[in-house]
C-alpha positions as a LaTeX table, in Angstrom:
\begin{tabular}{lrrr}
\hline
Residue & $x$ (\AA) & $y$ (\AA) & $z$ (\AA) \\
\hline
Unk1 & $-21.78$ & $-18.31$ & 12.68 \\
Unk2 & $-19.23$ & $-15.54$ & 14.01 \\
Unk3 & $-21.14$ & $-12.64$ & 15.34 \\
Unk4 & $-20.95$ & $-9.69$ & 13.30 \\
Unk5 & $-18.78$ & $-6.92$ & 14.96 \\
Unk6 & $-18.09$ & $-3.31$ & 14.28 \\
Unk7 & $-14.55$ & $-3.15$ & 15.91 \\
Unk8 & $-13.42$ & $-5.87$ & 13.48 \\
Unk9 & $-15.28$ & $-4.60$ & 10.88 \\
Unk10 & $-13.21$ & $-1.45$ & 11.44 \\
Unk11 & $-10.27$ & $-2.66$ & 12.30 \\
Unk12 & $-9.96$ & $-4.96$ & 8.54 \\
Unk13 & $-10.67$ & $-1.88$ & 6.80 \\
Unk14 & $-7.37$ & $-0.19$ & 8.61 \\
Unk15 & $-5.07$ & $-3.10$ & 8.01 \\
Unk16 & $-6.71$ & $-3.07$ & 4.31 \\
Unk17 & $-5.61$ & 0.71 & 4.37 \\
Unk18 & $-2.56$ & 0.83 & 5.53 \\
Unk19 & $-1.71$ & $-2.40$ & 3.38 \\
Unk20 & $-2.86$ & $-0.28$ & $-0.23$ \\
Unk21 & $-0.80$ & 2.50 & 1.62 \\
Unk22 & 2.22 & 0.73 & 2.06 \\
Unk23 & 2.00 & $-0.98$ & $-1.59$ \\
Unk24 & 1.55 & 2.59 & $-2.82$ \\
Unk25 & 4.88 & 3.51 & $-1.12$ \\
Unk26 & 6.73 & 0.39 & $-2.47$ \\
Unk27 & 5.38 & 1.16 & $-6.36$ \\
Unk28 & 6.63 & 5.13 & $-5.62$ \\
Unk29 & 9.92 & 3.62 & $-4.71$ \\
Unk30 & 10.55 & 1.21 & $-7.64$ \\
Unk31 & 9.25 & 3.97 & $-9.94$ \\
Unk32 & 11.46 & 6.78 & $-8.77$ \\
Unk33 & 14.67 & 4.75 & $-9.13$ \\
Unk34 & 13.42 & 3.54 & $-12.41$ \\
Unk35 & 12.75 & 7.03 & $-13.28$ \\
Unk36 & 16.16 & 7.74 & $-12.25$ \\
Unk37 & 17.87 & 5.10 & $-13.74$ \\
Unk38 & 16.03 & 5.96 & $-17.23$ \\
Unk39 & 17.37 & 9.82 & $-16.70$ \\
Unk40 & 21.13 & 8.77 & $-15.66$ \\
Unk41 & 21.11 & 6.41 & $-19.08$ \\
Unk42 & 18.94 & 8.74 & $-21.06$ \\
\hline
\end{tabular}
């Protein structure tokens, strides 16, 4: 059985940050130029 480590411990919860972080950015992107879209045809 692996041994239990902090560092790792800490260092999955990053990557799982910055991965929600990055997915945020991507959804604010596809929403703004679907915002804009809707506005320029509306």
């Amino acid at each position: 059985m692996p041994r239990f480590s902090i560092d790792d411990f800490v260092y999955n919860i990053q990557k799982i940050g910055l991965l929600f972080k990055t997915v945020n950015q991507i959804k604010l992107k596809q929403f703004k130029t679907i915002g804009g879209k809707r506005n320029v045809t509306g």
